[in-house]
C-alpha positions, 0 to 999 in steps of 0.5 A: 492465463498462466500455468495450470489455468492459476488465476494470478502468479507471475514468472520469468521467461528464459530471456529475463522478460519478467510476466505478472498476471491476475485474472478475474474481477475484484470482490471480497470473496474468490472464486473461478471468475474473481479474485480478492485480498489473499491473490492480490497479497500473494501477487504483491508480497515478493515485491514489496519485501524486495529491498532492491525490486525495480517492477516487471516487464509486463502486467495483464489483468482482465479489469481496469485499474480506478482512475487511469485516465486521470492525467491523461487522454479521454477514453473513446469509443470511436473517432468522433465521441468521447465516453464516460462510460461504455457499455454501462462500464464507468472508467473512472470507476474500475477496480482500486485493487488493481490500481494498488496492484499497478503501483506496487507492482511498477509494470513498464506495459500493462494491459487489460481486456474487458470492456471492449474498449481500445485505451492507449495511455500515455505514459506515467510516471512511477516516481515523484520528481525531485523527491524519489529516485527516477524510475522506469515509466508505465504504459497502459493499454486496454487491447479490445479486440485489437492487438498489440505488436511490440518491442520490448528488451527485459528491464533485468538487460538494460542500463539503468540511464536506459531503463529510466529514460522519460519519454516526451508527454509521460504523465504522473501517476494517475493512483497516486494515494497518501499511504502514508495514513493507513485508516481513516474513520470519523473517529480513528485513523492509523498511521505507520510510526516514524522511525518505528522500532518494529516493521509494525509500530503503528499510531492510533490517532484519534480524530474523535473521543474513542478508540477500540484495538481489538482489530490490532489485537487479532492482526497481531495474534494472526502474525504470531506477535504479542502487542504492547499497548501504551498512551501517554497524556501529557502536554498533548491532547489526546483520548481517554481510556477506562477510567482515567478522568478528562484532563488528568496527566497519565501514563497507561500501557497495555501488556499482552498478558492483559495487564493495564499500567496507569501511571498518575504524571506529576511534572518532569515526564520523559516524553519516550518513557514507553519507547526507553522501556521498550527498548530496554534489554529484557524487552526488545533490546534495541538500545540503538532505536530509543531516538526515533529521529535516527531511525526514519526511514526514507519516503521511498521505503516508508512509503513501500512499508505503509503499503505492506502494512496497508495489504496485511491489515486490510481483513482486519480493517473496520472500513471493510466489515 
């Protein structure tokens, strides 16, 4: 599908026509009929840390992403039958990845084969309205054994009023997916900090009375960073941690060097106490940063920094071991 036979890459023709391509079927492991998590980063990656990114002009994958005819017209096999399924082949089932890889990637056509199935969709929506910034739309189609003739002017040659024109009958987008929680288990769940002081300040949320980090610990260690673990159970309520009694007010933080700070809190804690240490000068030295309500991020740019967060730490992820 692209040069020397790679199974994803994707480049820009002479004309500025913008190509991405990931071939293959989704699994855990890589081979010469598959792809995983390490193509589908390499593919996303330049995107996602692309301030100004605007989408490709063109997407081709072998699969179908989950859920795209969510919104939109049924799938059929023929004039006069609608299917839920062909040739074994549910549509509401494809892969997820490739649903995340269409969101990120902001396709104006993407097209898939497999399946034997001719799918025009129409149109969807690559932008909230009335909550982001209006985008160009995506046009799925899944060719067969059909062709497809068209017209197409690169995105990187057009106006923005041009590029960003609705047309009649788009949809939203049918992979729309709450990044703004990163995990979710019976017990735990993460959730990217607002107004972080780092790209990486996560939450670890408890839903039930427990909590392991050494999933965060290898993540961090894998990106060449130490992590600073702190809790603060003072008017909250919150999990325990080791030996601190049910109830008791505390103060705990965890260091690098495996050192454990508890604190007992009487009365007149300072709520920010580990966010005005951490950003003290001999650690961080991010005076700027000790108030995280100016540092929120937009929904847009948190939204996209939930999605780079989300593709790094999936192989650290316990809903994937």
């Amino acid at each position: 599908m692209g040069p020397n036979d790679s199974k994803t890459g994707r480049f820009t023709g002479s004309s500025g026509l913008q190509i991405a391509y990931l071939s293959g079927l989704e699994s855990s492991n890589s081979d010469d009929t598959h792809f995983s998590q390490k193509e589908l980063s390499a593919l996303t990656m330049p995107a996602l840390s692309t301030n100004d990114y605007q989408g490709v002009d063109i997407l081709m994958t072998s699969q179908w992403p989950k859920g795209v005819e969510k919104y939109g017209l049924p799938v059929v096999s023929n004039l006069y039958e609608i299917v839920f399924s062909v040739d074994g082949f549910d549509t509401s089932s494809g892969s997820e990845a490739i649903s995340q890889l269409a969101m990120i990637l902001r396709p104006r056509y993407h097209f898939c084969g497999l399946q034997g199935v001719y799918y025009e969709r129409q149109p969807y929506r690559n932008h909230k309205v009335l909550a982001e910034k209006e985008r160009h739309v995506t046009r799925f189609i899944a060719l067969a054994k059909y062709l497809y003739a068209f017209n197409i002017v690169p995105l990187s040659s057009m106006d923005k009023e041009e590029l960003t024109k609705q047309p009649q009958g788009c949809t939203e987008c049918p992979y729309k997916i709450d990044l703004s929680v990163i995990k979710d288990k019976e017990k735990t769940y993460l959730a990217l900090a607002k107004g972080g002081l780092v790209d990486d300040h996560v939450l670890i949320l408890p839903i039930g009375h427990y909590q392991s980090t050494s999933s965060l610990k290898k993540y961090h260690k894998s990106q060449g960073k130490a992590v600073v673990f702190f809790e603060r159970n003072y008017k909250t309520q919150h999990l325990q941690i080791q030996i601190v009694p049910p109830g008791a007010p505390y103060f705990y933080a965890e260091l690098p060097t495996g050192d454990k700070l508890l604190h007992r809190i009487s009365k007149h804690f300072p709520l920010q106490f580990g966010r005005d240490i951490l950003c003290s000068p001999p650690l961080l030295n991010m005076p700027e940063r000790v108030d995280w309500k100016v540092c929120k991020l937009t929904k847009e740019d948190e939204t996209d920094s939930a999605k780079l967060f989300k593709l790094k730490f999936k192989e650290y992820d316990f809903n994937f071991t």
